[in-house]
N, C-alpha and C positions, 0 to 999 in steps of 0.2 A: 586142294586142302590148304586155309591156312596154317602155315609153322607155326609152333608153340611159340609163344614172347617168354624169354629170359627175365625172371622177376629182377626187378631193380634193386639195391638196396634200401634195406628198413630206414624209416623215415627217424632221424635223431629226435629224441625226447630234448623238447623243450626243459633247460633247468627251473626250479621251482624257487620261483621270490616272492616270499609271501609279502602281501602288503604290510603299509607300514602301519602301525597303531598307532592312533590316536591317541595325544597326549591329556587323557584323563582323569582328574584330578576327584572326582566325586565322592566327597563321602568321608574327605582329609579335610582338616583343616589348619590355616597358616599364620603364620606370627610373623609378622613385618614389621622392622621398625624404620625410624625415619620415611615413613608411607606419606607424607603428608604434600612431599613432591621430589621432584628428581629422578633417581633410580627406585628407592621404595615404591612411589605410587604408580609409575611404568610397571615394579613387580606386583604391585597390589593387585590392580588390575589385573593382569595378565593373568596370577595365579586362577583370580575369580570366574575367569572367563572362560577357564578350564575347568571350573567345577568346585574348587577348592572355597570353604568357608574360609575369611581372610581378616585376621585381627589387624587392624592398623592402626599400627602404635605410632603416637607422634605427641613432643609437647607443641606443636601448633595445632590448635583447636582449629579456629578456624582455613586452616588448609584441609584439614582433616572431614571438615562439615565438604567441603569442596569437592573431596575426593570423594565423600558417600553419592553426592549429588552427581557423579558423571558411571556411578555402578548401576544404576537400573538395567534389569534388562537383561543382565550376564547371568552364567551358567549358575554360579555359587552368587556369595553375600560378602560385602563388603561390614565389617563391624569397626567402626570409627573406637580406639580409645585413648585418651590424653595421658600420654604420662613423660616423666621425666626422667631420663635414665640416670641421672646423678641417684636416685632413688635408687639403689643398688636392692635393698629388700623385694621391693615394688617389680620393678624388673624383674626377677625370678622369679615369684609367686604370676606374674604374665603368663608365663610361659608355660605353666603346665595344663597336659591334656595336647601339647601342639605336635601335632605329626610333621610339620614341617616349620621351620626355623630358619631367616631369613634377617640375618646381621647387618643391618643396612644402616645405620644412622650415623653420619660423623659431623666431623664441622675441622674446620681449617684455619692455621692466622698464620703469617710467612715474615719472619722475621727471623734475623741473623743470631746464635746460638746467644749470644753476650748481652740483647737486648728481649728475647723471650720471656714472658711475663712467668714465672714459677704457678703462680695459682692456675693461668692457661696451659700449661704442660699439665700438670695436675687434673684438668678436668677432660682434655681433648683423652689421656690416657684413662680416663673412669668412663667417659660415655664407647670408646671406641676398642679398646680391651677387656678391663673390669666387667663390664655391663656384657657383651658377649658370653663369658665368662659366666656369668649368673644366669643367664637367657639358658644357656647349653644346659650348665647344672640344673634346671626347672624345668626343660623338656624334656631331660632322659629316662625319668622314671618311668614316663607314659610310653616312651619310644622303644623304652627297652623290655619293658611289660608286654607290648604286642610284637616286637622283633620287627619292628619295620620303622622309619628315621629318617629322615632328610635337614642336611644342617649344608646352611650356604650362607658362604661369611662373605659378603661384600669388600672386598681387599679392595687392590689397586695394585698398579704397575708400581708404587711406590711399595708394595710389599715386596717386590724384588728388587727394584735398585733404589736408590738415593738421590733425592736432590739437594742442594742446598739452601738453608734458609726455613726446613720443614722442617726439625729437629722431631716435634712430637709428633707430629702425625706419621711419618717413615717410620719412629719407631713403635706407634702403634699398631701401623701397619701389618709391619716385620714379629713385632707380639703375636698381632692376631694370625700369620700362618702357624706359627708355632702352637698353636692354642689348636690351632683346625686340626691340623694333621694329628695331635696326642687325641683329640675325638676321634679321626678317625680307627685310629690302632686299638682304640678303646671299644668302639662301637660294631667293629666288625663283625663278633661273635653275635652283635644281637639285631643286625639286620640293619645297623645306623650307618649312613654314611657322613662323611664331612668334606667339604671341599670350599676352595676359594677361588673367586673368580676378582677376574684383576683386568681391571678397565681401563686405559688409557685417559685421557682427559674426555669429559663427557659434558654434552650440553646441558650444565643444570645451574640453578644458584649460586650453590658452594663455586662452582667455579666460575661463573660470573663475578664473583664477590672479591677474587685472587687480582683481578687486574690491575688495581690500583696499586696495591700490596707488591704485585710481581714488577708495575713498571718503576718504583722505588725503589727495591730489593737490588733488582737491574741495571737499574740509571738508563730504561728505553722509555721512549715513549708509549702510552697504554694502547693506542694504536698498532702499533708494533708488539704490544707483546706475545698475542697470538702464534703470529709467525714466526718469531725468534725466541722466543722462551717456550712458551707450553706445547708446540707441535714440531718445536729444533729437531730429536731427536725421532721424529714417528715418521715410516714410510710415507704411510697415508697423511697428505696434510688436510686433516677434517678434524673435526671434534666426533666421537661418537655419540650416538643418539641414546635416551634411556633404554626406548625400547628392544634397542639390537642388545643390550643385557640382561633384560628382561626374559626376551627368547632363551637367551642362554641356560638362566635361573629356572626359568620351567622345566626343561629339559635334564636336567640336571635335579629337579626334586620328582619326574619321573620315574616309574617303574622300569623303565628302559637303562636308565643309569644305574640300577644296582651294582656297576663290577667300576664305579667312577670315585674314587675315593684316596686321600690323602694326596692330592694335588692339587697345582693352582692353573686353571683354566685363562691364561691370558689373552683379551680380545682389546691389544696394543697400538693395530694397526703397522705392526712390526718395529715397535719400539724395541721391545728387547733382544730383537736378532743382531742389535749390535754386538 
C-alpha cells in the first residue's frame, strides 16, 4: 500500500498589477501656444496622438500651416490658429471651452541688466506671464463647470534658479510658478490641476537663437558656449529633446495625474541637484 503524501504547502497568490492605462485623451480638447515649433508643437502633436482635439496657437502662420501638415493620420486634430499674444483680450477669449491648457510660448534676449531694452522686458513679461494669466482666466469657467482641468505651464529651470544676463525672462519665469501654483490651490475643489514643468536647455530655436547673444554676454567663443555656459551646470551634458517634454506634458494632462498639482516637474538633467 502506498503511504498517504503529506500535502505541500498552498501555492502563494500571485500579487495583482493591474495593467497600465493607456494615456487617452479622446474627447478633450487642448490649447497650445507657441505650437508652431519647438516644445509647443513636440506638445501639439503629442497631445493629438492621444486623442486630444488641439488648438495650436502661434503668431507664425506659416509654421503653423507646417505643423497642420505633419498631423494627418493621428488620433485627434490638429486646428492651426494665428494669434498674437500681446493681444491680451484675444488670448482669453482663445481659451475658453479648453479642457486642457498648455502655456508654452516665450521668447528670450540676453543681455546685462544696464543695457536691457525696457520695451523688451515689457513685452517678454506680457507674452510669458500676462498672457498665461488671461489663458488660465478663459479656461476656467469651462473647467470648472465640468470639475475636471489640466493647466501645464511650460516653465524652465530658470523658474528655480537664476542666471545672469536673463533679467526678464527668470523673472517671468519665477512669475509664472507663482501664477501656477495660486491655480492650483484655486482649482483643487473643482477637479483643476496646475503644474509646471521645467526644462533644462532644450533643442529648439529659442535656444539656437541664444549663442551669439551668450558667446558676447561671456566673452567665449560661440563654439564653446555649449559646453561652458548652457550645459556648465547640468549632469547630463546634452540638450533635451522637445519630445522628452512633450511625454512629460501628456502625462501630466492625464487622468492618471489627478493627485500632481502645485509643483514644478524639473526634467534638468540634474541641473538643480546642485
Amino acid at each position: 500500500m502506498t503511504a498517504p503524501t503529506t500535502p505541500g504547502p498552498a501555492p502563494r497568490s500571485r500579487p495583482h498589477h493591474p495593467r497600465t492605462v493607456g494615456l487617452d485623451l479622446g474627447g478633450r480638447t487642448a490649447l497650445v501656444t507657441g505650437a508652431a515649433g519647438g516644445i509647443g508643437r513636440a506638445c501639439a502633436l503629442r497631445l493629438a496622438a492621444a486623442g486630444a482635439v488641439v488648438r495650436a496657437v502661434d503668431r507664425d502662420a506659416e509654421g503653423l500651416e507646417a505643423l497642420a501638415a505633419d498631423s494627418p493620420g493621428l488620433a485627434g486634430a490638429v486646428e492651426p490658429q494665428v494669434l498674437d499674444l500681446t493681444d491680451l483680450d484675444a488670448a482669453e477669449a482663445a481659451a475658453a471651452g479648453a479642457d486642457i491648457l498648455v502655456n508654452n510660448a516665450g521668447l528670450q534676449l540676453v543681455r546685462p541688466i544696464e543695457e536691457f531694452p525696457p520695451d523688451v522686458f515689457h513685452t517678454v513679461l506680457t507674452v510669458m506671464l500676462e498672457a498665461p494669466f488671461r489663458l488660465i482666466r478663459g479656461a476656467l469657467p469651462h473647467m470648472y463647470a465640468q470639475e475636471w482641468g489640466r493647466i501645464v505651464n511650460i516653465s524652465s529651470v530658470h523658474g528655480l534658479r537664476a542666471s545672469a544676463f536673463k533679467s526678464a525672462y527668470v523673472a517671468a519665469k519665477h512669475g509664472l510658478e507663482g501664477l501656477s501654483k495660486t491655480a492650483a490651490l484655486e482649482g483643487a475643489p473643482h477637479g483643476v490641476t496646475s503644474v509646471c514643468v521645467n526644462p533644462g536647455y532644450v533643442r529648439t530655436p529659442l535656444v539656437e537663437r541664444q549663442i551669439v547673444d551668450q558667446a558676447a554676454a561671456h566673452s567665449v567663443a560661440e563654439e564653446r558656449v555649449l559646453a561652458d555656459v548652457l550645459l556648465k551646470d547640468s549632469a547630463i551634458k546634452r540638450l533635451v529633446e522637445p519630445e522628452e517634454v512633450a511625454e512629460a506634458v501628456l502625462y501630466l494632462c492625464s487622468p492618471q495625474a489627478s493627485f500632481i498639482t502645485g509643483t514644478s516637474l524639473a526634467i534638468d538633467g540634474g541641473w538643480t541637484a546642485h
